[in-house]
VOKE-165104 format. One line per 5 residues: number of its first residue (from 1); for each residue x, y, z of C-alpha. Coordinates in nm, 3 decimals. Layout:
VOKE-165104
NUM	X:Y:Z ~ ...
end
This chain:
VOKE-165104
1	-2.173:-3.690:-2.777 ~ -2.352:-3.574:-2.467 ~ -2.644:-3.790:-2.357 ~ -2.968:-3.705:-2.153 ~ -3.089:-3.940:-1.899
6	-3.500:-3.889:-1.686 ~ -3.593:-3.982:-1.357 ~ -3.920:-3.937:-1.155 ~ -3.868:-3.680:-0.853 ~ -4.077:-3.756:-0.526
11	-4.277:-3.471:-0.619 ~ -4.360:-3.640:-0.931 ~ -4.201:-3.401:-1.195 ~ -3.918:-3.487:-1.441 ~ -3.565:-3.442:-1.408
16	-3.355:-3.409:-1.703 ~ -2.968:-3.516:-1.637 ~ -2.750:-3.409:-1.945 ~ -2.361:-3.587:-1.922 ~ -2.054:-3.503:-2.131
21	-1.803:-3.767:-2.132 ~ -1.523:-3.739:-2.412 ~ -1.259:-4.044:-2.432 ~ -0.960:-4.034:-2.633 ~ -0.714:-4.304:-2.706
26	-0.952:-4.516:-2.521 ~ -0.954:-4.325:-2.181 ~ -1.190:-4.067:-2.042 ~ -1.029:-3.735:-2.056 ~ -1.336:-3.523:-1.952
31	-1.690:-3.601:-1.793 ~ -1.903:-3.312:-1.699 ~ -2.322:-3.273:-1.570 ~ -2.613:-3.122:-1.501 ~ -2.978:-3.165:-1.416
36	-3.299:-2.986:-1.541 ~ -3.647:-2.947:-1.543 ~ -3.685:-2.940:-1.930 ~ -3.546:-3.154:-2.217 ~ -3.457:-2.902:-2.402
41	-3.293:-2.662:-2.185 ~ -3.039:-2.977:-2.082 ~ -3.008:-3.032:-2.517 ~ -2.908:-2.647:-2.537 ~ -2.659:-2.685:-2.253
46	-2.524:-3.046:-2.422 ~ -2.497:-2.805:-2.790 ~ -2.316:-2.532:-2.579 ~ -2.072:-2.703:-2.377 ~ -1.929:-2.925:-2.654
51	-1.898:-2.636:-2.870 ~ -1.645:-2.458:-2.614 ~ -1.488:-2.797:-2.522 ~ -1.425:-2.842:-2.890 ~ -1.205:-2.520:-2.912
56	-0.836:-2.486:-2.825 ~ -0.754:-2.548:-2.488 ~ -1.140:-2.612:-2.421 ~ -1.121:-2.958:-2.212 ~ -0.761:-2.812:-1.999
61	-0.944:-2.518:-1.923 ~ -1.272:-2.708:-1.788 ~ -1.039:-2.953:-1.597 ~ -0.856:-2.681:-1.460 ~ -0.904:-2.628:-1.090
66	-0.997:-2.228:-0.985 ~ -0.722:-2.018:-0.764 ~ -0.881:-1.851:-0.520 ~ -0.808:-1.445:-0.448 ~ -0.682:-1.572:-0.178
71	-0.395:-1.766:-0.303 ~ -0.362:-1.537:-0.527 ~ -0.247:-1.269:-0.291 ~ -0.028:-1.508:-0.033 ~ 0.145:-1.592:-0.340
76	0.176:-1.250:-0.456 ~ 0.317:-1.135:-0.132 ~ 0.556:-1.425:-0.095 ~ 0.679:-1.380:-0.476 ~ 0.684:-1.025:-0.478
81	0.793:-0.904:-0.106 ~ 1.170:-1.135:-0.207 ~ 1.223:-0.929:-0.535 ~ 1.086:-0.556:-0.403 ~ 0.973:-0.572:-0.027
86	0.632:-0.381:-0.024 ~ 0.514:-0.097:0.204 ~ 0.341:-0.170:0.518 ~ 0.033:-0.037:0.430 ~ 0.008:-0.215:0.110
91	0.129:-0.543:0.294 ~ -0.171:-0.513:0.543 ~ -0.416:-0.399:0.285 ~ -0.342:-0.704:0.079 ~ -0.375:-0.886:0.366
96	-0.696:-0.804:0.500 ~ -0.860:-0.834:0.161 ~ -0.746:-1.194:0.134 ~ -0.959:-1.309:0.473 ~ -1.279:-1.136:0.311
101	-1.533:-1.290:0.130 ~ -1.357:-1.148:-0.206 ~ -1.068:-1.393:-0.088 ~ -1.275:-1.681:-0.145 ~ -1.358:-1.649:-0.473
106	-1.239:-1.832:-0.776 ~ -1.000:-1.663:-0.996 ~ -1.284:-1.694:-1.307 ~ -1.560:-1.588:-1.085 ~ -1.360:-1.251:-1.019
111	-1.598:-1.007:-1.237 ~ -1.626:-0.638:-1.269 ~ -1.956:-0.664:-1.077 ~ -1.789:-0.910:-0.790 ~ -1.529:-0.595:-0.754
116	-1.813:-0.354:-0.759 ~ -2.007:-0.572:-0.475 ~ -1.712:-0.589:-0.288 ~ -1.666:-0.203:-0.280 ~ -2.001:-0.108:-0.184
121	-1.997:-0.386:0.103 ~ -1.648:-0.192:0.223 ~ -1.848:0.082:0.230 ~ -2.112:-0.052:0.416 ~ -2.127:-0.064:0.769
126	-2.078:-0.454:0.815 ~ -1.742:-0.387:0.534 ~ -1.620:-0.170:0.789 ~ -1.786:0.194:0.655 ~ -1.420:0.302:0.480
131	-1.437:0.614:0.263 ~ -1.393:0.643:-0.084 ~ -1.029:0.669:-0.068 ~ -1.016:0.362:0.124 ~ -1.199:0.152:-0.130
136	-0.955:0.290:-0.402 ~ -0.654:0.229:-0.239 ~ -0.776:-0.067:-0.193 ~ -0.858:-0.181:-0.551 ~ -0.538:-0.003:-0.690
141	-0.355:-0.282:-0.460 ~ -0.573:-0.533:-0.551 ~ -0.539:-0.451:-0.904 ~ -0.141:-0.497:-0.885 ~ -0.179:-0.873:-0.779
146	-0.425:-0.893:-1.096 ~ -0.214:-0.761:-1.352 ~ 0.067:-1.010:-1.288 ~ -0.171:-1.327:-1.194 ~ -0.284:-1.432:-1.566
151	0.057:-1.348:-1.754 ~ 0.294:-1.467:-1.502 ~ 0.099:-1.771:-1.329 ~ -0.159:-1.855:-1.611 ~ -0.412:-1.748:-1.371
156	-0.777:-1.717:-1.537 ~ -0.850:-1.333:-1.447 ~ -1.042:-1.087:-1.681 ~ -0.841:-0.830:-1.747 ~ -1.133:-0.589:-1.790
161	-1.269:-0.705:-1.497 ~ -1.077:-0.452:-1.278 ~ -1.065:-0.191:-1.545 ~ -1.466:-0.220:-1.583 ~ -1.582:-0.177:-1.232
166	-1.350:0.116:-1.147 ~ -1.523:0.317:-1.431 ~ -1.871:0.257:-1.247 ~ -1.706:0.303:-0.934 ~ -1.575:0.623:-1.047
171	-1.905:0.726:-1.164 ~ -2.086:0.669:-0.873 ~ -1.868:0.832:-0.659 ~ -1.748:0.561:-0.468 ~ -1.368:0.566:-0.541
176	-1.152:0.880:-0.537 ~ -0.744:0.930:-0.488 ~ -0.676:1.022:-0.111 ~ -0.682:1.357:0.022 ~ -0.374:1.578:0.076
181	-0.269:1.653:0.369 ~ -0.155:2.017:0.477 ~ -0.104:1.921:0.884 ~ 0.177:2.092:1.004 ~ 0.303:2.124:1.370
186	0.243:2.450:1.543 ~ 0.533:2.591:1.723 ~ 0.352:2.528:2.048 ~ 0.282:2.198:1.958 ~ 0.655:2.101:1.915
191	0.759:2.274:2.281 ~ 0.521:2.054:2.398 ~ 0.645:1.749:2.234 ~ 1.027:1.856:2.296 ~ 0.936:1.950:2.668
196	0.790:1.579:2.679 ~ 1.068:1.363:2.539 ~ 1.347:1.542:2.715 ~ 1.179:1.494:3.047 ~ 1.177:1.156:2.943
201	1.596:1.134:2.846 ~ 1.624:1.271:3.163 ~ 1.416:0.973:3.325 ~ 1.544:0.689:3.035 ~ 1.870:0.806:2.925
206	1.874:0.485:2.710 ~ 1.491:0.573:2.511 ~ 1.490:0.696:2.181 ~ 1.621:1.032:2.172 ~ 1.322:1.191:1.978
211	1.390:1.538:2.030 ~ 1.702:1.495:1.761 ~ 1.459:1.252:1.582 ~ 1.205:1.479:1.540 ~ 1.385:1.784:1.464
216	1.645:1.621:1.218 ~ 1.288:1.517:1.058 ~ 1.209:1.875:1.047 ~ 1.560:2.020:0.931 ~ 1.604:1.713:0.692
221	1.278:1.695:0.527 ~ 1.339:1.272:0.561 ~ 1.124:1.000:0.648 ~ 1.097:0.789:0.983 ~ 1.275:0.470:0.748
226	1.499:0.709:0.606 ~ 1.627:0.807:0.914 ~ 1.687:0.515:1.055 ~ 1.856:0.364:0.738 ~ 2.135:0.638:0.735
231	2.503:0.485:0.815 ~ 2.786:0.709:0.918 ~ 2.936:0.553:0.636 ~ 2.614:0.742:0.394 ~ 2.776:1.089:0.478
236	2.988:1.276:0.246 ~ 3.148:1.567:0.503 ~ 3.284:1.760:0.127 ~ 2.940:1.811:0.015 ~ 2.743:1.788:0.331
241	2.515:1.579:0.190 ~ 2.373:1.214:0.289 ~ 2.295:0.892:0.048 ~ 1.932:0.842:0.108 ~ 1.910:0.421:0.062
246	1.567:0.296:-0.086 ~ 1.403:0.652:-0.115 ~ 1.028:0.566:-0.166 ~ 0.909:0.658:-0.502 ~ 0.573:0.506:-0.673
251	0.776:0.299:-0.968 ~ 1.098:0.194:-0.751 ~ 1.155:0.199:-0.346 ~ 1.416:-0.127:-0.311 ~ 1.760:0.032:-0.517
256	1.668:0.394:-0.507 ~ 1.897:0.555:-0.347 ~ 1.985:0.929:-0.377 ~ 2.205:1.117:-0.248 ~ 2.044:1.511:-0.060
261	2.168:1.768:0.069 ~ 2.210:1.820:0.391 ~ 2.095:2.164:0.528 ~ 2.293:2.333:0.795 ~ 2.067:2.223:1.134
266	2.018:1.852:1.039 ~ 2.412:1.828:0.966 ~ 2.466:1.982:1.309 ~ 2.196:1.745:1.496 ~ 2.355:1.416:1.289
271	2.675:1.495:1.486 ~ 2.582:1.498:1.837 ~ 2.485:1.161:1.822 ~ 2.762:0.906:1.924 ~ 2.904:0.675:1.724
276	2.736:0.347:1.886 ~ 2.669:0.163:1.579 ~ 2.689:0.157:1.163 ~ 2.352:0.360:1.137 ~ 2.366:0.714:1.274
281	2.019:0.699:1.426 ~ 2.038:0.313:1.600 ~ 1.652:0.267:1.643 ~ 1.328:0.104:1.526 ~ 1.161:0.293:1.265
286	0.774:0.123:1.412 ~ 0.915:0.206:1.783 ~ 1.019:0.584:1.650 ~ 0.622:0.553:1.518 ~ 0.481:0.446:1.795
291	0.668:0.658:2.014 ~ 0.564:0.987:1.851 ~ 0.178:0.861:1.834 ~ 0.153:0.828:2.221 ~ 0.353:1.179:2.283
296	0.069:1.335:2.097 ~ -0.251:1.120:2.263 ~ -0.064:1.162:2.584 ~ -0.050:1.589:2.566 ~ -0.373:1.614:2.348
301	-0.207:1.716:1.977 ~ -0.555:1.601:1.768 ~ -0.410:1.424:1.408 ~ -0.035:1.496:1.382 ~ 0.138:1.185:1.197
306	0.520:1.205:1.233 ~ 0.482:1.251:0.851 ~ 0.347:1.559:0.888 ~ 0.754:1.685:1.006 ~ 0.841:1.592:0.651
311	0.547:1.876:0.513 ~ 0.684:2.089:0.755 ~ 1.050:2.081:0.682 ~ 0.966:2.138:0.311 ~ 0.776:2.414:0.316
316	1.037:2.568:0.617 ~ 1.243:2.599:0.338 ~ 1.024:2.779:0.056 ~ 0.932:3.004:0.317 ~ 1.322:3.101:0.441
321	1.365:3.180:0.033 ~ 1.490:2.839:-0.142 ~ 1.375:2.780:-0.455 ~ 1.298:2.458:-0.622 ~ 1.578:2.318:-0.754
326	1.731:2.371:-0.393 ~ 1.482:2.227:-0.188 ~ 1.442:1.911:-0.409 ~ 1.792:1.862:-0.373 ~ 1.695:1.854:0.015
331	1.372:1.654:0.003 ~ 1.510:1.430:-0.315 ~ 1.196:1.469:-0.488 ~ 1.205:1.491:-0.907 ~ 0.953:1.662:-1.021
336	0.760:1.991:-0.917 ~ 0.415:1.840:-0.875 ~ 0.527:1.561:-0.579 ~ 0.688:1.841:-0.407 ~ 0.402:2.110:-0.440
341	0.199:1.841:-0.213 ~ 0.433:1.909:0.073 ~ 0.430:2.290:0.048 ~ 0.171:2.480:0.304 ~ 0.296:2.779:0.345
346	0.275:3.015:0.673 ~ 0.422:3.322:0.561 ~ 0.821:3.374:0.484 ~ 1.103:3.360:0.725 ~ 1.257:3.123:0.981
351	0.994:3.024:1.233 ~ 1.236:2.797:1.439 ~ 1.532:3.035:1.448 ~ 1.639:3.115:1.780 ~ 1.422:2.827:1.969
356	1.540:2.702:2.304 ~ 1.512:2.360:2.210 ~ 1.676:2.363:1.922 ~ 1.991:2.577:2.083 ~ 1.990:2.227:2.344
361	2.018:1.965:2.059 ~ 2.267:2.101:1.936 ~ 2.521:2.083:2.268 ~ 2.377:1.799:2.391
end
């Protein structure tokens, strides 16, 4: 039984101290309290605490210490990145909720209006003034450390919490899926770029060759990681085609690997370069990144992402007259509405054919 205890403040009102203390087997297994300014508001709480102490589980639960988000996440990413290794941007995103204020919060304290809060203060100028997109990317992350933390660490999370506040979200606007690009080089964006990076072989014969980079991107239709993931050992010369290891794809990246066909440029590129080590293409995917990003600030190309090669390649080969089953078999995409994302069309026909840098990778 919970008892109630007075004492005189200096101000000369009445404080009202309620204690729990339950024993069993001659030990205390639980002591709990709280002070306030009316009797009976301290006999309610007494009435209402050992009613949900006396269920199932009640006095573990109350002696259980909260998780924070925090932990939550670090363990997350140390769990999770040994079975699948996660993409960068969801690695950083994780990672940069964790050291917000959301990071410090209890596991049981994590409501549906907490998550709300937290989205309109990422919105906010002092949360950094992301767009919608943002904040949704950011709670569909979120949300994946949440659906594992109660059933696989006991974790005390409402699972309607995230569910809840993504409805209001949604209604007020303030979370939406990201927008689709449609960037694709212009031809006199890549003669710059190619003009660049040969000057530069020509200076640092031992740089990253990006001209073959970029346009096996282009002729290939593969990413920067996919690139630099492909072995010599990957090719099969009968078919022309490559085994693409760890394709990305939202429900499996680590084990996903497919093999594409090779179309006729790429295959030519892929053997100019010398056989130096296992992987065809022996460089850093971040350093092929990085190199491409300063190219463009350096000759003034305004918000081309090396990604943007991948569009292009894609829809190069819609508009030279392949159809879908033949492109996918490129691209290694499954269905027809991931693929219809990477198809801006310019008009038909081969708009590289004939190019002078493409007639120089090819002898080099």
């Amino acid at each position: 039984m919970g008892t109630i205890t007075s004492r005189k403040r200096k101000d000369n009102s009445t404080a009202y101290t309620a204690q729990i203390r339950i024993n069993r087997d001659g030990k205390t297994v639980y002591q709990e309290s709280q002070t306030f300014d009316r009797k009976q508001v301290a006999q309610a709480w007494i009435k209402r605490r050992e009613t949900e102490l006396a269920e199932p589980g009640g006095i573990e639960r109350a002696n259980r210490k909260g998780v924070t988000v925090k932990k939550m996440i670090e363990q997350y990413l140390e769990e999770y990145e040994k079975i699948r290794p996660l993409g960068k941007t969801k690695n950083a995103t994780l990672n940069a909720i964790k050291d917000t204020w959301l990071g410090e919060l209890d596991d049981s304290a994590l409501t549906s209006q907490k998550l709300v809060e937290f989205a309109q203060w990422r919105m906010s100028k002092e949360g950094g003034g992301v767009q919608a997109q943002t904040v949704g990317n950011d709670l569909s992350h979120l949300g994946a450390v949440l659906s594992v933390a109660r059933p696989a660490w006991g974790y005390e999370v409402d699972p309607l919490a995230m569910p809840d506040a993504r409805k209001v979200l949604r209604k007020l606007g303030m979370v939406s899926k990201s927008k689709e690009r449609n960037r694709r080089p212009t031809p006199e964006e890549l003669d710059k770029l190619m003009k660049h990076f040969f000057e530069m072989q020509v200076r640092r014969p031992g740089s990253i060759h990006m001209p073959k980079i970029i346009a096996f991107a282009i002729f290939s239709t593969r990413r920067q990681e996919e690139i630099t993931r492909i072995r010599w050992d990957d090719l099969d010369c009968a078919r022309q085609a490559v085994l693409v290891r760890d394709m990305k794809n939202p429900g499996q990246k680590i084990g996903n690997n497919v093999w594409c066909h090779v179309p006729d440029e790429a295959w030519a590129i892929l053997h100019t370069m010398p056989r130096v080590a296992d992987v065809i293409f022996p460089y850093n995917a971040k350093s092929v990144s990085a190199s491409f990003t300063r190219a463009c600030l350096f000759l003034g190309i305004n918000d081309l992402h090396f990604h943007d090669l991948r569009h292009d390649g894609v829809s190069r080969l819609f508009e030279i007259g392949w159809d879908i089953p033949r492109v996918s078999s490129v691209s290694g995409h499954r269905d027809w509405n991931s693929l219809r994302r990477y198809t801006h069309l310019k008009g038909s026909g081969d708009c590289y054919k004939g190019l002078e840098w493409m007639k120089r990778l090819v002898v080099i």
